[in-house]
TORVEX-134800 format. One record per residue (C-alpha): y, z, x; residue in one letter. Coordinates in steps of 0.001 Angstrom, whole numbers, plus 524288, in hexadecimal, padded with zeros to 5 digits. Layout:
BEGIN
YZXA...
end
This chain:
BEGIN
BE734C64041A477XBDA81C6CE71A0B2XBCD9CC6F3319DDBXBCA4EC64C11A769XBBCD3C62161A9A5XBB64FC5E821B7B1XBB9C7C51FA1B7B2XBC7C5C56B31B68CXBCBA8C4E0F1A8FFXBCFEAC56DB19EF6XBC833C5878190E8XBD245C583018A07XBD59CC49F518EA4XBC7D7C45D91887FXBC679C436417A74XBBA2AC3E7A1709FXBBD5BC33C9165ABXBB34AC313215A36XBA606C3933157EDXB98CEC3398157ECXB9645C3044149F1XB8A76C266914964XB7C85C262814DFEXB7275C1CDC152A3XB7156C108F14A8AXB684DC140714207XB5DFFC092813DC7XB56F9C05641317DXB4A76C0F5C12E78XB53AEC19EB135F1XB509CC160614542XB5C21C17E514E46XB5EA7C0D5015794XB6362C126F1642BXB6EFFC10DE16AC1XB6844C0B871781EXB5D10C058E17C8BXB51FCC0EE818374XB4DDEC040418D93XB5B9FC05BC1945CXB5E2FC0EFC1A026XB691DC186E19DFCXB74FEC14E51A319XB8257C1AB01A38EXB85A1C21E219848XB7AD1C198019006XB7098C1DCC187D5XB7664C2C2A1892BXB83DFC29071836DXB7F4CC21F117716XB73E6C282E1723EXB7B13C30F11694CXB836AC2D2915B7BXB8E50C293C1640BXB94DBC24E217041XB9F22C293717829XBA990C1FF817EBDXBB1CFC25A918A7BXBC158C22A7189E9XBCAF1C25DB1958AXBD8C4C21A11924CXBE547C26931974AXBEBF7C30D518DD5XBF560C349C198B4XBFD94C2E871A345XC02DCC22B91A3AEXBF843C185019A8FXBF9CCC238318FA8XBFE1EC1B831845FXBF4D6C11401891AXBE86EC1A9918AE9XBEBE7C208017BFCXBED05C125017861XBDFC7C0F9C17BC6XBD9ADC1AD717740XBDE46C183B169BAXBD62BC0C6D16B68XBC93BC124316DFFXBCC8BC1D0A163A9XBCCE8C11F615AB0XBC1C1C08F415F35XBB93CC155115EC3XBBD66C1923150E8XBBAF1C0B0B14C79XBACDBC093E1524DXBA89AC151C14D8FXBAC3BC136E13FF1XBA93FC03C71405DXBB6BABFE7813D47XBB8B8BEEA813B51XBBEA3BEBD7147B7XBB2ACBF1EC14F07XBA9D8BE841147BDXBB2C7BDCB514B11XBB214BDFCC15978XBA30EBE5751588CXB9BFEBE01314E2CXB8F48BE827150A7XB9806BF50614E44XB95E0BFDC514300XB9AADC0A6D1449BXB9A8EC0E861544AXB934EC09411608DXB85CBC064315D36XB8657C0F61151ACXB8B0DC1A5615A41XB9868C1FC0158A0XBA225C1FCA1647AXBA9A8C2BA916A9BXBB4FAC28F117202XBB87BC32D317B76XBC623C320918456XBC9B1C36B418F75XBD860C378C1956CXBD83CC2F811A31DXBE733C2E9C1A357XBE5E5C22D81AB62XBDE91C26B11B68EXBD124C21F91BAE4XBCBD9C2FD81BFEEXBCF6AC35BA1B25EXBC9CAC292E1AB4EXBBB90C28D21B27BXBB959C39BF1B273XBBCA1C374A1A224XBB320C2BCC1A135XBA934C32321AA78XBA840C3E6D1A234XBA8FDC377C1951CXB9AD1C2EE919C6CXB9671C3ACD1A038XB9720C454519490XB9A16C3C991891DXB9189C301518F23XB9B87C24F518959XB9530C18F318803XBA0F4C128918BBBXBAE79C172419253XBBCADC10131915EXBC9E7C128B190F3XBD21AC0DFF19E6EXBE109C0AC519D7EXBE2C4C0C241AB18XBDA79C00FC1B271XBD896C0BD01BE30XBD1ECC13DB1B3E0XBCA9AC06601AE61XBC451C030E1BB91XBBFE2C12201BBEAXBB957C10571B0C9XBB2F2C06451B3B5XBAE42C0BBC1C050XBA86FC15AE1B913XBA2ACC0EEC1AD60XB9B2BC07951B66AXB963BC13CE1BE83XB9275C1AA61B272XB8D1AC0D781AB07XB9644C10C919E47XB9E01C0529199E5XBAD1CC05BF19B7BXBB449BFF321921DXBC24FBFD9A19756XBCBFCBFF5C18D94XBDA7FBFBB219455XBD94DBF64B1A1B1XBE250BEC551A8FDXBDD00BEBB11B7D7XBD6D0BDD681BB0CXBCE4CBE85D1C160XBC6F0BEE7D1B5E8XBBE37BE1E41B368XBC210BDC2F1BFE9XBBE51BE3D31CE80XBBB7CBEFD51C55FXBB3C2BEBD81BBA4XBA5F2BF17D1B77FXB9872BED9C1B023XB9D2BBFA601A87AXBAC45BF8391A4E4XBB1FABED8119C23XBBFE2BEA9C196CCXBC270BE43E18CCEXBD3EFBE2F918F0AXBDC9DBDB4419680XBE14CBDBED1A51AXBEA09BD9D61B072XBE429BCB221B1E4XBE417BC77F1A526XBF3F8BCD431A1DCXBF7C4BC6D41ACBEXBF02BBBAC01A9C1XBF577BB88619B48XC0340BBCF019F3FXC0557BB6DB1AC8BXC0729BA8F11A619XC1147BAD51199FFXC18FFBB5C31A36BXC1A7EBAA011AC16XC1DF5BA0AA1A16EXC297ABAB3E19BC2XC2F29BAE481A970XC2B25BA27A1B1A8XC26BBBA0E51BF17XC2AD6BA6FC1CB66XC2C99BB37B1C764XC2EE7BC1381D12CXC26A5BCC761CA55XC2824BDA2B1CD1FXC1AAEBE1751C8BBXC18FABEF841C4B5XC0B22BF4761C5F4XC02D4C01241C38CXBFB5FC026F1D03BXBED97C023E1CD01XBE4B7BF6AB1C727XBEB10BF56F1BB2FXBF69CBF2061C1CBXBF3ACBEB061CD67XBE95FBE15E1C76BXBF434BDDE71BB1BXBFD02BDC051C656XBF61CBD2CF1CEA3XBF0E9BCBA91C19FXBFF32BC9B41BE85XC0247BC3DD1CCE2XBF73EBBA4E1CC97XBFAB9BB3E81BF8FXC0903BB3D21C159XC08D0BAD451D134XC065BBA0581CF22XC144ABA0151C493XC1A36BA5101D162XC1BB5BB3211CC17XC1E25BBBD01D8F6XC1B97BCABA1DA5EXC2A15BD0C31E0ABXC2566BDF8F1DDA1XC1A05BE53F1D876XC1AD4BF3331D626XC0FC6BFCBF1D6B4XC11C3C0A681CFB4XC0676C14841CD89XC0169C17001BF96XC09B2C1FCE1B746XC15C9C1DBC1C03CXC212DC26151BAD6XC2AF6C1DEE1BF96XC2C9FC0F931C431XC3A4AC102F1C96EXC34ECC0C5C1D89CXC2DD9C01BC1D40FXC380EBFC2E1C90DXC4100BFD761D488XC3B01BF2FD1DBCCXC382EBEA8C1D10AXC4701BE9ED1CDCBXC4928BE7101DB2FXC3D3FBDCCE1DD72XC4548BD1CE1D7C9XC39D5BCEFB1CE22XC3B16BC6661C1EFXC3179BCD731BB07XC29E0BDACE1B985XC1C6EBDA301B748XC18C8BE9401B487XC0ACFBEAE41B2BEXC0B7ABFAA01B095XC04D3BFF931A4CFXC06E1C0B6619AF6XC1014C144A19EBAXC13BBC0EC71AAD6XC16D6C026A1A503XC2157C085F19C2DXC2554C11591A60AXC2906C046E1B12CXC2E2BBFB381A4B5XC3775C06E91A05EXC3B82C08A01AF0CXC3AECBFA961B0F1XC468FBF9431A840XC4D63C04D81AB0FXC4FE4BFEC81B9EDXC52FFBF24B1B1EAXC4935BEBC21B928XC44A2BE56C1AA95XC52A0BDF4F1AB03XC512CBD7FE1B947XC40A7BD31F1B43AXC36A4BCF631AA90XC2D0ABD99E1A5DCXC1F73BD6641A470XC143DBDFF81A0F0XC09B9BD7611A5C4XBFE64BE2DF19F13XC047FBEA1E1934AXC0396BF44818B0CXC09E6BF1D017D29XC0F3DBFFA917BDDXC184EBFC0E187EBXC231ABF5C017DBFXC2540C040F177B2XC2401C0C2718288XC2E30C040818B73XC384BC03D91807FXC39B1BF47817DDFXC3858BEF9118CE8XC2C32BE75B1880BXC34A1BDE5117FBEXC336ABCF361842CXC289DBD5BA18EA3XC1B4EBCDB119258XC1062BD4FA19370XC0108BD339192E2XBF9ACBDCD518760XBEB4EBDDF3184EEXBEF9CBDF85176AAXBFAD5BDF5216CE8XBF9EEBE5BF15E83XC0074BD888159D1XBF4C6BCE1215E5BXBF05DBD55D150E6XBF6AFBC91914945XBEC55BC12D15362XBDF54BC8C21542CXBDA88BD091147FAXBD127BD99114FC9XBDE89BDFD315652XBE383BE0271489CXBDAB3BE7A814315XBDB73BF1EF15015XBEABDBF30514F5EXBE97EBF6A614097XBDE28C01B4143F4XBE44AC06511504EXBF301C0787148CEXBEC4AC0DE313E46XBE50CC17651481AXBF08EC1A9B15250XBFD54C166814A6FXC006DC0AA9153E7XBFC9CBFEA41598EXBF198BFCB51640CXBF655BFAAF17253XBECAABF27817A27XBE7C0C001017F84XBE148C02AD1714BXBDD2ABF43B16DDEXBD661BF35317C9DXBD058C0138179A7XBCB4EBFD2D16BC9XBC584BF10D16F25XBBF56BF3B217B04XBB864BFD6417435XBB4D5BF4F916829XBAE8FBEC5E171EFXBA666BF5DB178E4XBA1BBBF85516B68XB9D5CBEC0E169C7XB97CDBE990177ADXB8FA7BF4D2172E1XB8A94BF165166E3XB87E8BE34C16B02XB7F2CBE93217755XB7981BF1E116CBAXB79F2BFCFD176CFXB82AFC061C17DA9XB79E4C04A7189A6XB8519C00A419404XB819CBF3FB199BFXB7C7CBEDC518D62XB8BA3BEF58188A3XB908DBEA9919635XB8741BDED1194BDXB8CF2BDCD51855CXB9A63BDC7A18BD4XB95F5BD08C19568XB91CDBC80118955XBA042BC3A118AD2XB9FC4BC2DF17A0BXBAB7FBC02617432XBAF10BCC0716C8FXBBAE2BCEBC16243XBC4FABD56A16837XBD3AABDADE16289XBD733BCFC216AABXBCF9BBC57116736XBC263BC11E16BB7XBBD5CBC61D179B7XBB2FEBC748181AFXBAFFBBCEFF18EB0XBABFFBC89A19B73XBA001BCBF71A14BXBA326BCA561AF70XBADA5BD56D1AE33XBAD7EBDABF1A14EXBBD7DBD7A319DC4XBBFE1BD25419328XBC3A1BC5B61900DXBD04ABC77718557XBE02ABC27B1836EXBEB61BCA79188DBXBF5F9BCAFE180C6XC03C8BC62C1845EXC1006BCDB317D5EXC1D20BCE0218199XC25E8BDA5817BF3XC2D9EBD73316F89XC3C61BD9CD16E75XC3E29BE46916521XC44C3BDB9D15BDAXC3794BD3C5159AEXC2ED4BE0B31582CXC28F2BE1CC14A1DXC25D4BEFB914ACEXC255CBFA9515425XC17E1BF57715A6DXC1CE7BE78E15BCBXC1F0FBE76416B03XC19DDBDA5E16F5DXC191ABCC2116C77XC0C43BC84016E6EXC0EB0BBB88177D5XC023EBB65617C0FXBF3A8BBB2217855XBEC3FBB49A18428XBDD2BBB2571846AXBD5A7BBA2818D00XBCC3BBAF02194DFXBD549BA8DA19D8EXBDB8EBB5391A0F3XBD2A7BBB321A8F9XBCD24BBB021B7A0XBBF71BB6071B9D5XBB679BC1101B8EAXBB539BC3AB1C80EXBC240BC17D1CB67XBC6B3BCFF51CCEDXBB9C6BD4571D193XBB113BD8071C7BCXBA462BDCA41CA0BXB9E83BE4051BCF0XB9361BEAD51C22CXB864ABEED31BE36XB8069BF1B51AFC0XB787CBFDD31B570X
end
């Protein structure tokens, strides 16, 4: 790799979406109204970054290695959540009824960096993009060891992170920050709206062999899984521990086939998820046990060549809840239109989280930092493509369903995207852990 600058991330990994079209509001009898209030101390990136015609947002998603497809995924969300705020599209104003066209008036840039999954690669992207571009805001994630970065760092530098695909119980639990929010599901809350279908389809008393990504992605989905499956009598024999981006499973499949386990629970993600399901059946281990995907991606059922038919898994999002929720209607037809497929939960999670910054924003009336943070902690309920939500102010998660599908046979598909049944769309309040149960201590506005 070249032309690498001093913090070592290559240029050509770094790329600028949308122009800055639109200028201050501009008031009857021609006074501008400004963008911030004087009688506020600076204060991270704020009034510097959005005293201009527009604002810049800072992306890091991973365009190489292993959560690829995923990071494209969710940049093709933000591509389109930028594109619709800036020209004022309908399902803006049904998420953010003060928007127009833009942010306050002001038009958004998005500009992306590659962090191909890795939390040093992530923060040096994000830390430049503060630095020399002053974003207003930062996001992206896919990797929850890149999430908690980012939130160590939007709280140092006092520039909100919006998460945009995070499953740790860690990023709004023990690592969680005044300055970072997320707005989609997690280890506790798959676990909690699968644990109880899973043990009504396969019964109690059950041996489970796990399969988990070591870092805290992997070891909090894990543990969540554990806790609600004990009291049925569910029992771990084997839980397997392979590093992210594993090229091979064979060791670990090994002793799964041999752990005498009724069922595999394989919490791996992107690649590595297909990777261990291909392997998985290629030692015939999916003949001996059950497969569950307690924290899924939908693009799984291509990739792994029909092994996800009659499979359980827990989604954030499935194209079809479309016939349920017209918001996510009206995103599938835009984002088809766009990109020529339909939205993985990568995209939707990207799109919304952004549409909701926008109107955190615009309801604070301000960019200034902790007048958003402090919009955030209202705990409104807002429109979401799922539904109604709303965002708790002890830990900034938010409250929304998980979606339950289980893999269709291929003789039940209705078209080429038609992957999963959708089994189960379960509400979001009883699924999750009081607000200090995993630690969470926010931090301070300034």
């Amino acid at each position: 790799m070249s032309s690498h600058d001093k913090n070592g991330l290559s240029r050509r990994n770094i790329l600028t979406v949308g122009a800055g079209l639109a200028g201050a509001t501009l008031l009857p009898g021609g006074f501008i109204m400004p963008a911030f209030a004087d009688d506020k101390p600076a204060i991270g990136t704020w009034p510097a970054g959005s005293q201009g015609s527009s604002v810049t947002i800072g992306a890091s998603v991973p365009r190489t290695g292993t959560y690829a497809v995923q990071g494209e995924d969710e940049l093709k969300g933000y591509q389109l959540a930028v594109e619709h705020i800036n020209e004022g599209h309908e399902l803006v104003k049904k998420v953010s009824p003060k928007s127009k066209k833009g942010v306050l008036g002001k038009q958004l840039n998005l500009v992306v960096a590659d962090s191909a999954a890795k939390p040093n690669e992530a923060v040096q992207a994000q830390q430049r993009f503060i630095s020399e571009n002053k974003a207003v805001m930062i996001t992206g994630g896919t990797s929850s060891a890149v999430a908690v970065a980012l939130n160590k760092l939007a709280q140092r530098e006092k520039v909100l992170f919006v998460c945009g695909i995070s499953g740790s119980n860690d990023t709004t639990g023990k690592d969680c920050v005044r300055y970072g929010v997320r707005q989609n599901f997690f280890g506790q809350t798959a676990a909690a709206a699968i644990a109880p279908l899973l043990v009504k389809t396969f019964g109690k008393n059950k041996k489970v062999a796990y399969m988990t990504p070591d870092y805290t992605y992997g070891h909090t989905v894990t543990k969540s899984m554990q806790d609600f499956t004990k009291d049925a009598g569910w029992t771990t024999v084997t839980n397997q521990i392979s590093p992210l981006g594993a090229p091979d499973f064979s060791s670990y499949l090994l002793n799964v086939a041999n752990s005498g386990a009724d069922i595999l629970i394989n919490v791996n993600w992107g690649h590595d998820a297909v990777l261990s399901i291909q392997q998985a059946k290629q030692f015939g281990v999916l003949d001996k046990m059950k497969l569950v995907v307690p924290y899924q991606v939908p693009f799984l059922a291509r990739e792994t060549g029909g092994l996800m038919q009659g499979v359980y898994a827990a989604t954030d999002y499935w194209w079809t809840i479309e016939d349920k929720f017209p918001l996510a209607k009206m995103f599938n037809d835009t984002f088809e239109k766009k990109f020529g497929y339909k939205p993985e939960w990568g995209a939707e999670n990207a799109y919304i989280s952004f549409l909701h910054w926008a109107r955190m924003v615009e309801e604070a009336g301000s960019f200034y930092p902790p007048d958003v943070i402090k919009q955030y902690e209202k705990e409104e309920t807002i429109p979401s493509l799922v539904g109604d939500v709303h965002y708790r102010k002890e830990d900034h998660q938010c409250v929304r369903p998980v979606v339950i599908v289980k893999g269709k046979m291929q003789k039940d598909m209705k078209g080429k995207e038609d992957f999963y049944e959708v089994v189960e769309i379960v509400p979001g309040k009883d699924l999750m852990q009081k607000p200090d149960e995993f630690g969470c201590k926010l931090g301070d506005y300034t």
